[in-house]
C-alpha positions as CSV (number, residue, x, y, z in Angstrom):
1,X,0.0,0.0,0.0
2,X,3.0,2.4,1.0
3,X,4.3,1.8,-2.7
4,X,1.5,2.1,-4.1
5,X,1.0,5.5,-2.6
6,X,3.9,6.9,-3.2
7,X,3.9,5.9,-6.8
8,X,0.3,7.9,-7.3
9,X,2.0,10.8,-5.2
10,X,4.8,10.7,-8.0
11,X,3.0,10.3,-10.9
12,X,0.2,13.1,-10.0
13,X,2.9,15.4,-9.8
14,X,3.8,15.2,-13.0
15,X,0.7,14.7,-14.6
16,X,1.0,18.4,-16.8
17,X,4.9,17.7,-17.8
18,X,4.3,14.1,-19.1
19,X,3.2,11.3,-21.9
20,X,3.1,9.2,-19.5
21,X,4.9,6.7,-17.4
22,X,7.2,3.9,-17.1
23,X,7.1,2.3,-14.2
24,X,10.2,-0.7,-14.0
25,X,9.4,-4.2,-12.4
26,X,5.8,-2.9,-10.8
27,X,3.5,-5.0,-10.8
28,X,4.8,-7.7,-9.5
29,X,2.1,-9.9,-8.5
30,X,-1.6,-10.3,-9.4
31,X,-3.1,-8.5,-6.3
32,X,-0.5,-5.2,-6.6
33,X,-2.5,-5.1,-10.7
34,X,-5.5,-4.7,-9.2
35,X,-4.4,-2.5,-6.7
36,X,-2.7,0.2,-9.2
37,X,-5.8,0.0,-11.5
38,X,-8.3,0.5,-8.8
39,X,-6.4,3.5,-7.1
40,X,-4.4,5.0,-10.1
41,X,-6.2,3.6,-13.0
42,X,-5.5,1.2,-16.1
43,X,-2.2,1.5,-17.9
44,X,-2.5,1.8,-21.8
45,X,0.3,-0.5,-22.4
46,X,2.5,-3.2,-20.0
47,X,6.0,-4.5,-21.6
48,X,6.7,-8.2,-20.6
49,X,10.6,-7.9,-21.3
50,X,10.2,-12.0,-22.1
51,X,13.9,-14.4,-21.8
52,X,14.7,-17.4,-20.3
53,X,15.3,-18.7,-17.2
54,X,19.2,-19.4,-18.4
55,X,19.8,-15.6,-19.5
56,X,18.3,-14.4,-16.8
57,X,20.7,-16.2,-14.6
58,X,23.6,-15.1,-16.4
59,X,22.7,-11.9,-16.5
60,X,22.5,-11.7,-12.3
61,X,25.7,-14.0,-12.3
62,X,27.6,-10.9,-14.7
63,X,25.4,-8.7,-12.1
64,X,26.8,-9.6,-9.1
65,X,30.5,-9.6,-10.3
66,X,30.3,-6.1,-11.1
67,X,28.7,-4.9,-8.0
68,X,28.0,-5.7,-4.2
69,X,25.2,-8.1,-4.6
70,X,26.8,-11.8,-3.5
71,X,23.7,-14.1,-4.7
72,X,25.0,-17.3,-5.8
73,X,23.5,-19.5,-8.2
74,X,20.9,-21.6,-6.0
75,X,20.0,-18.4,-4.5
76,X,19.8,-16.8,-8.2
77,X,17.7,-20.0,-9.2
78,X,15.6,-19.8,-6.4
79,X,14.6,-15.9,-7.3
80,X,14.0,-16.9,-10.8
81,X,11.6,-19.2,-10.2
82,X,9.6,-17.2,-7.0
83,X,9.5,-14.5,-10.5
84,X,8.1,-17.3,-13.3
85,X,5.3,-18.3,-11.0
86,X,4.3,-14.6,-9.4
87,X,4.6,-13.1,-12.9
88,X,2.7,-15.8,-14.5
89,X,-1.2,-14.8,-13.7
90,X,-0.1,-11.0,-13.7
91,X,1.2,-11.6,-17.4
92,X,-2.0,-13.8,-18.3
93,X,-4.1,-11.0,-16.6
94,X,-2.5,-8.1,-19.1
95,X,-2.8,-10.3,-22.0
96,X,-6.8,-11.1,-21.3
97,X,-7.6,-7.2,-21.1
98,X,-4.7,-6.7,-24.4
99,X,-2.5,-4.9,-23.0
100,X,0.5,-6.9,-23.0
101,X,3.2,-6.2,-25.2
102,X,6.3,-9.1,-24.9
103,X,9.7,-7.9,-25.7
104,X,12.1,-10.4,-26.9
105,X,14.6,-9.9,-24.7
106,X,17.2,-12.1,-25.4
107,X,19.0,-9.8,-27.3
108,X,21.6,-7.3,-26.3
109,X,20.8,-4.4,-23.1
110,X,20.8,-2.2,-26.3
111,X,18.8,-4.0,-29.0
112,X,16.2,-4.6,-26.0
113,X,15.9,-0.9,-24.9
114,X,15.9,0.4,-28.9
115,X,12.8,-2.7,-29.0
116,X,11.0,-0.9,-26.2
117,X,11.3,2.5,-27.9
118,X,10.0,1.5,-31.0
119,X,7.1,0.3,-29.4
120,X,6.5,3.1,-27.3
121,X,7.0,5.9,-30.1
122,X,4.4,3.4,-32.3
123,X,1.5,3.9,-29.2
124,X,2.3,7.4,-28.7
125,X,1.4,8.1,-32.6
């Protein structure tokens, strides 16, 4: 609820200077979609940045050698899979009301992001 809160506080205070949002790795689960559409409203548009379960692991494994974060790989594995299963309804939710947009995101951090703005600047026309 305190998220949730502070997220309408946020985006009403940019409501005249904006086309709108992006919000990263929100909604996580089911109940926090119904939430943000009953306080907030419905989004226009949700991005599913879709890979696998391998890249995903890599990706935190290159993650944690660059920074502070000392996950290992059970611990990595573990997270994935808590992810698949929560993000599973919320995904199957977006894609019942159309919403959904999956990004291939197997591809580069850069061929990724240019995907995203291509589909953005396509539902902003």
């Amino acid at each position: 609820g305190i998220v949730l809160e502070l997220l309408k506080e946020a985006m009403v205070s940019k409501l005249g200077d904006t086309k709108g949002f992006l919000i990263d790795g929100y909604p996580r689960e089911l109940k926090e979609a119904e939430e943000f559409e009953s306080k907030i409203g419905e989004p226009k548009l949700v991005f599913c940045l879709d890979c696998s379960a391998e890249t995903m692991s890599s990706r935190l494994l290159m993650r944690n050698q660059s920074s502070q974060h000392s996950d290992n790989a059970e611990t990595i594995k573990e997270a994935i899979e808590s992810y698949f299963q929560a993000s599973k309804p919320v995904i199957a939710y977006y894609e019942r009301k159309t919403q959904l947009c999956k990004v291939d995101a197997e591809g580069t951090q850069e061929d990724v992001f240019l995907e995203v703005c291509k589909t953005i600047d396509s539902f902003l026309k």
